[in-house]
C-alpha positions, 0 to 999 in steps of 0.5 A, a space after each residue: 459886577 456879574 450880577 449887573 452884566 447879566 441883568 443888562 443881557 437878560 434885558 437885551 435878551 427880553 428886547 430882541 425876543 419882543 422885537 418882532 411884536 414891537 416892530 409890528 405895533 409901531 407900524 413903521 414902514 420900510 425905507 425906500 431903496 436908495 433913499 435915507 431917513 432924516 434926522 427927524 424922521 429917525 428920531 420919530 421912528 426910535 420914540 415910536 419903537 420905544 412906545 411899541 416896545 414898552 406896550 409889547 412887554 406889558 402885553 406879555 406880562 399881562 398875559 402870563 399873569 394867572 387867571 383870577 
């Protein structure tokens, strides 16, 4: 069981590490002030983090590869 927990935070861990960059990639504009996104608009904005993140993270992996 503590195996499983603490693979799920090291993943938590991996994400909020990659945040920024991910943030970055996906291009997402700030809210404005005093107005709330849409259902839609959310749901947009979560694929587009979901897509970033997953580029992010193989950008990393790749770049920790060794030299050939």
């Amino acid at each position: 069981m503590s195996s499983d927990a603490e693979r799920q935070q090291a993943k938590m861990q991996e994400f909020m590490r990659l945040l920024p960059l991910t943030l970055d990639l996906a291009g997402l504009p700030r809210c404005e002030v005093g107005k709330q996104f849409t259902e839609e608009q959310m749901e947009f904005r979560l694929n587009s983090i979901r897509i970033a993140y997953k580029l992010a993270r193989k950008l990393v992996i790749e770049i920790s590869k060794p030299a050939e």
